[in-house]
C-alpha positions in Angstrom: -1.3 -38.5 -14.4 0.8 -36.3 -16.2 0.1 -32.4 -16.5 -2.1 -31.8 -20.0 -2.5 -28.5 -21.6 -5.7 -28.0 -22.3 -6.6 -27.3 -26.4 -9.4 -26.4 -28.6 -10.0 -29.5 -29.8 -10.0 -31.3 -26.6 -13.2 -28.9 -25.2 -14.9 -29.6 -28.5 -14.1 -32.9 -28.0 -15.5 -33.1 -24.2 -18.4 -31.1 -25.6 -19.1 -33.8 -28.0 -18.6 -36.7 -25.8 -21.2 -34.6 -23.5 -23.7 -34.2 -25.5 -23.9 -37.8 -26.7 -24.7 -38.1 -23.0 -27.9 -37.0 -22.4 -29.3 -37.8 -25.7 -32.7 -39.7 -24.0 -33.3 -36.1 -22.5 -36.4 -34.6 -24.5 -36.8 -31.5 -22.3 -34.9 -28.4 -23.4 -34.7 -27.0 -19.6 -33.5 -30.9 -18.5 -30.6 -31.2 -21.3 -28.9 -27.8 -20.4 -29.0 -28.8 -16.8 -27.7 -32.1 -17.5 -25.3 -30.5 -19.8 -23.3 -28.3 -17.6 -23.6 -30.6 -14.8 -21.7 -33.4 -16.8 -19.6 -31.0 -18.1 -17.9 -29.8 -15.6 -17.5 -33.5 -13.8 -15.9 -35.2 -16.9 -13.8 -32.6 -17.7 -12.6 -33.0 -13.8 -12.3 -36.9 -14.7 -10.4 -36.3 -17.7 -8.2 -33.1 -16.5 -8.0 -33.5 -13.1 -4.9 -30.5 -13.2 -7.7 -28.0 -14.1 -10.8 -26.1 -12.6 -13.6 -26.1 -15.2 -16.6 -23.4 -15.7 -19.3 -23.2 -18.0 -21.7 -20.8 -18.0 -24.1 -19.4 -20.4 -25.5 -15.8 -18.4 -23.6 -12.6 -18.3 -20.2 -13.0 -15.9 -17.3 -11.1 -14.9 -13.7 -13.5 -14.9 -9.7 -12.8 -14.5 -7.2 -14.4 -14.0 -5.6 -17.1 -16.1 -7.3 -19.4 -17.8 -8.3 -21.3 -21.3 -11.7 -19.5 -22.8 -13.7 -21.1 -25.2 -17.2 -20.2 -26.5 -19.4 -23.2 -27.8 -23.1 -23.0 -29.4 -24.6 -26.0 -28.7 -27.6 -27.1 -30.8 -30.5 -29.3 -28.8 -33.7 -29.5 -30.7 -32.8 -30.6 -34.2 -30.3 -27.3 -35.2 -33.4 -24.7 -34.5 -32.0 -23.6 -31.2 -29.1 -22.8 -30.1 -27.6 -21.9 -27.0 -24.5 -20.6 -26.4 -21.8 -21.0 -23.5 -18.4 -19.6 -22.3 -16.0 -22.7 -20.9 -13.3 -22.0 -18.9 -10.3 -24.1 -17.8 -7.8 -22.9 -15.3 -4.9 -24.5 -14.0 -5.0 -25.6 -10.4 -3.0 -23.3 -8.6 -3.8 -20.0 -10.6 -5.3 -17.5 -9.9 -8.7 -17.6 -11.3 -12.5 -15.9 -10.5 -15.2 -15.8 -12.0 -18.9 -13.6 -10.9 -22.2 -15.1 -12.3 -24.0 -11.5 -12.8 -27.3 -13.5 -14.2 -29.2 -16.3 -13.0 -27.9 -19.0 -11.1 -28.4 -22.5 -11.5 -27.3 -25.4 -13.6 -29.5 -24.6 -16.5 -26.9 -21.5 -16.5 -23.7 -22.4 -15.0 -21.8 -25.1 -13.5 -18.5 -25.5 -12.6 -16.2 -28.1 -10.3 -12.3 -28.3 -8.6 -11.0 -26.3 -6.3 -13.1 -22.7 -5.3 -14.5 -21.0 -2.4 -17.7 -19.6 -3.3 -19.2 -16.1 -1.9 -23.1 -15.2 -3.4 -22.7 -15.8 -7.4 -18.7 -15.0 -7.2 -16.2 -18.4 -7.3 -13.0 -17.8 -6.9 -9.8 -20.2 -7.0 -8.3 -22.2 -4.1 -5.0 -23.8 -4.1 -5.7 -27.7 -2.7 -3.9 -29.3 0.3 -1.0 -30.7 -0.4 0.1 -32.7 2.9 0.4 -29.9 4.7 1.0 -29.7 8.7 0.3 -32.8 11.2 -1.6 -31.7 14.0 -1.0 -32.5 17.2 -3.9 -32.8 19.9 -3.0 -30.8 23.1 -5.4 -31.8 26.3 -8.3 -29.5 27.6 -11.3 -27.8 25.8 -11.1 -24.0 24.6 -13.8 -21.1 22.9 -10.9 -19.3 21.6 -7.0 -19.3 21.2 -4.0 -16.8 21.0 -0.4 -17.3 20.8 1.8 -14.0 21.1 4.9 -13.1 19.8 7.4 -14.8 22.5 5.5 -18.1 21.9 3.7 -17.7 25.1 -0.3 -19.6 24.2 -3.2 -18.5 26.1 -7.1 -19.9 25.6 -10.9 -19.5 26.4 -12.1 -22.4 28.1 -15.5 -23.5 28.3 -16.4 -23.6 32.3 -18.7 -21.3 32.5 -17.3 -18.6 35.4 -18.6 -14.6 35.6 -17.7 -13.2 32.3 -17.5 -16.1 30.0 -15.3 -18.9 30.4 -12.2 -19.6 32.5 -8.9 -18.1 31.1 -5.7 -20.3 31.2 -2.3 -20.2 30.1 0.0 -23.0 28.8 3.3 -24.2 30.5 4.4 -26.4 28.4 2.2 -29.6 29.1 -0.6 -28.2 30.7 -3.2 -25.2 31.0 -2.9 -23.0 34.3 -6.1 -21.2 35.5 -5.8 -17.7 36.1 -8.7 -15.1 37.6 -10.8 -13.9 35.4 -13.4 -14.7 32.8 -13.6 -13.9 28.9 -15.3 -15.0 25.5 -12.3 -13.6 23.6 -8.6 -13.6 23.9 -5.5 -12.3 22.1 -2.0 -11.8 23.3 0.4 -9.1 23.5 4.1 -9.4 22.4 5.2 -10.0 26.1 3.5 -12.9 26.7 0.4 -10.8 28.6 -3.4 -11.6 27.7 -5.8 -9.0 26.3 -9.5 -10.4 26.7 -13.2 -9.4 26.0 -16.0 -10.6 27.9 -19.8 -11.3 28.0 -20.4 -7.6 28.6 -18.1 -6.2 25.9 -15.7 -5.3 28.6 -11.8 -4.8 27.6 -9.1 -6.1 29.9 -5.6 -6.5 29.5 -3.4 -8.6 32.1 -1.1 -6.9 34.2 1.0 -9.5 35.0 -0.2 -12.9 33.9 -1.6 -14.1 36.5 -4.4 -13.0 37.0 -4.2 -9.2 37.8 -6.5 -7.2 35.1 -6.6 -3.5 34.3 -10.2 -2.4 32.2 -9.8 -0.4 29.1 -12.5 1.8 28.2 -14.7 1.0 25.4 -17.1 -2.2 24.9 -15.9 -4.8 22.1 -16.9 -8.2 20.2 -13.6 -9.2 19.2 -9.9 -8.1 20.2 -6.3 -8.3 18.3 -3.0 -7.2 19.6 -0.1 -7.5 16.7 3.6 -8.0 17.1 4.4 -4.9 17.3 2.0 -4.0 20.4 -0.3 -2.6 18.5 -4.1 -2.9 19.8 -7.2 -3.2 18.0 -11.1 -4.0 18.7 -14.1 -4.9 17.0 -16.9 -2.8 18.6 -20.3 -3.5 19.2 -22.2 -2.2 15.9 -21.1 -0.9 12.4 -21.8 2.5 13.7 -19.0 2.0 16.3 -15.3 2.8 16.4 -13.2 -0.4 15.8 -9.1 1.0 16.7 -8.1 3.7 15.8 -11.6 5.7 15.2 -12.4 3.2 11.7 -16.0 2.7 11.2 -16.1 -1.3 10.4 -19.0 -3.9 10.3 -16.5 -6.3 11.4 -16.6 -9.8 13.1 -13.3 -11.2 13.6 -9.8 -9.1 13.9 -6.3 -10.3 13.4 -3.1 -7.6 14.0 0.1 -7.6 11.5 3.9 -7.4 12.4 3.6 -3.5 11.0 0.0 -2.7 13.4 -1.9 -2.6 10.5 -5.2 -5.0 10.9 -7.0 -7.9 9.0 -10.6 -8.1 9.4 -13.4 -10.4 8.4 -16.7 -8.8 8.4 -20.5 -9.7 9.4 -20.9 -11.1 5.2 -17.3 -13.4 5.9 -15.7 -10.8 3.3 -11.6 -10.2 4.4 -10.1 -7.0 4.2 -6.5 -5.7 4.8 -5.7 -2.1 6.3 -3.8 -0.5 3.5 -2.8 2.4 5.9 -4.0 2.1 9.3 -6.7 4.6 8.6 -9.8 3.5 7.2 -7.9 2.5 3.7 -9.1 -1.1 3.0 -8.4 -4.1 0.6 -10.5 -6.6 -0.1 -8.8 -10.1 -0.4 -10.5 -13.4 -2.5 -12.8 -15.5 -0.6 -14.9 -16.1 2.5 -13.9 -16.6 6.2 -15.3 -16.9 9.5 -12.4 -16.3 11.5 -8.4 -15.1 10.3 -5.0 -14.9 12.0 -1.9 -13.2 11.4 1.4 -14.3 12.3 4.2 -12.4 14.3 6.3 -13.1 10.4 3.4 -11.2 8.8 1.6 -14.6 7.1 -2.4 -14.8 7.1 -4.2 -17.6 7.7 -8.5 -17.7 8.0 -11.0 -20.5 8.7 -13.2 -20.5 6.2 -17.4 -21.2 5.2 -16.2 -24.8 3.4 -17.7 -27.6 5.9 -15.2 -30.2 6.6 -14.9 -32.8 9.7 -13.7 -30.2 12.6 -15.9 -27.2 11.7 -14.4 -25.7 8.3 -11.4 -25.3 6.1 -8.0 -24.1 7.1 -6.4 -21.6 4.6 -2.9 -19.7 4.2 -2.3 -16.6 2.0 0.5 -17.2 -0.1 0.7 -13.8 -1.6 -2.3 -14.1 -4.2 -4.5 -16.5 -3.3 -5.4 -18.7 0.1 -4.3 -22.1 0.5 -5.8 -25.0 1.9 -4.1 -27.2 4.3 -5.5 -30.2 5.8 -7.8 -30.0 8.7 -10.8 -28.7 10.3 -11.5 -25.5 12.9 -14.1 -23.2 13.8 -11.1 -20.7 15.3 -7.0 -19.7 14.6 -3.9 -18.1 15.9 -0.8 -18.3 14.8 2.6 -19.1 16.7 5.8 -17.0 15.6 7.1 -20.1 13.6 4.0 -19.6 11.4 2.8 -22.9 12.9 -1.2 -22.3 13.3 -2.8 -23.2 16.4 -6.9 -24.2 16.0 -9.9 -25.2 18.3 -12.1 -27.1 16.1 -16.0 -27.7 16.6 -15.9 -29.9 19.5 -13.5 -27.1 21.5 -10.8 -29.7 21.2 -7.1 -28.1 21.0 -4.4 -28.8 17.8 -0.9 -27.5 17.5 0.3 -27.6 13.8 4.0 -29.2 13.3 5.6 -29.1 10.3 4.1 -26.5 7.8 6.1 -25.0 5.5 
């Protein structure tokens, strides 16, 4: 279907078309819920280009977007209520934050968002995206470093986690040790965490392990060497002396870190020094590639666990598949476990 630029007269139109709709509905409460409910899904039908809002309760919005305020009269012209419709084109950036009461009664809205609390905020949809290609063993966690070298958390239970092993090119080798988390160093050399918090970094790859000091949930080493944790409460230290609430931690090319915290919110270190900002959307786990690109799994449920996202510069990006974790090799190919620990290698993104 062709790209259609959305007009006045084609929301009144679909407002009109709506209404006529749910004409057999006598209950005031019943017709606004039906209203913005069909609203939003025959404006999808009719415009599939666009993401569609309507909402009657206070809000906050940017972005870009169409705005268009309709009263709508239900019982016989002696009430009206009034609501704000919004159409933005897929692929722009667009949020929106419901500041009164939710529901469809108040708002509705369908396309393409991630939703955190009362806040949606734009998604750009898969489009093709990588293949993935299955690799054989099970894995807790991933990490690739920045000479390509790809390292995982198995799940065979051994002291301090799960079995640690390193790929060779068509299979994993074993190495001593046990972790729950894993990230890896520039050089090729595993930094873990395991069941006790305890920091270890490999010494030569196989198998020889020096402790750091500190305890730690989570663990990222960037391109650049540089080293960062996720202690074990928002009171702690997490690198270099931040206080986070943090969950998962990724590491850019320039040392500064990417976190997602306990609530799935993602932040960016603006300075390496407690300076923080706060990117769109939800995540449970994010990556970040030796070429400075961002990816996250995030809260959506799909087959696999949940959605795979890239930031292009503004906004994240969904590509197809399922995972519960991510790293990211230095060609800015992903690398996941999904929700059955099974292993994928992305080809082919661009």
């Amino acid at each position: 279907m062709a790209f259609l630029p959305i007009t006045a007269e084609l929301i009144d139109e679909l407002v009109n078309e709506t209404f006529s709709l749910i004409t057999d509905i006598t209950d005031l409460d019943g017709k606004r819920s039906s209203f913005t409910k069909y609203y939003v899904t025959e404006a999808r039908k009719k415009y599939p280009d666009y993401n569609v809002v309507i909402i009657h309760t206070k809000h906050n919005r940017d972005g870009i977007f169409i705005h268009q305020h309709e009263e709508l009269n239900y019982l016989l012209d002696i009430k009206s209520i009034g609501y704000e419709i919004y159409f933005s084109k897929i692929g722009d950036p667009f949020w929106l934050e419901n500041l009164g009461d939710g529901g469809y009664i108040n708002w509705a809205y369908d396309g393409y968002f991630e939703r955190d609390g009362n806040r949606i905020t734009a998604s750009v949809p898969a489009s093709g995206g990588p293949t993935w290609q299955q690799l054989p063993g099970l894995a807790t966690d991933i990490g690739v470093g920045r000479d390509g070298s790809v390292w995982i958390i198995g799940t065979n239970p051994v002291p301090g986690g799960f079995g640690i092993f390193h790929w060779n090119g068509s299979a994993w080798d074993s190495v001593n040790g046990g972790a729950v988390r894993i990230a890896v160093a520039p050089n090729g050399e595993p930094w873990v965490v395991n069941n006790a918090g305890n920091i270890f970094r490999s010494t030569d790859g196989k198998g020889g392990w020096q402790q750091l000091p500190g305890v730690a949930t989570d663990i990222g080493v960037g391109s650049d060497g540089s080293a960062w944790i996720i202690g074990t409460s928002g009171s702690n230290p997490a690198g270099n002396g931040i206080d986070t609430e943090g969950n998962r931690i990724a590491v850019a090319p320039d040392g500064s870190p990417w976190m997602v915290n306990n609530a799935g919110k993602i932040f960016r270190s603006t300075d390496g020094k407690g300076g923080w900002q706060q990117l769109p959307g939800v995540a449970t786990d994010i990556a970040v590639g030796s070429n400075g690109s961002g990816w996250i799994i995030g809260t959506n449920p799909v087959p696999g666990g949940f959605g795979i996202f890239d930031w292009d510069g503004s906004a994240w990006r969904s590509v197809n598949g399922g995972a519960v974790c991510i790293t990211v090799a230095p060609n800015n190919q992903p690398w996941v476990v999904n929700n059955a620990g099974a292993i994928f290698q992305a080809k082919g993104f661009k």
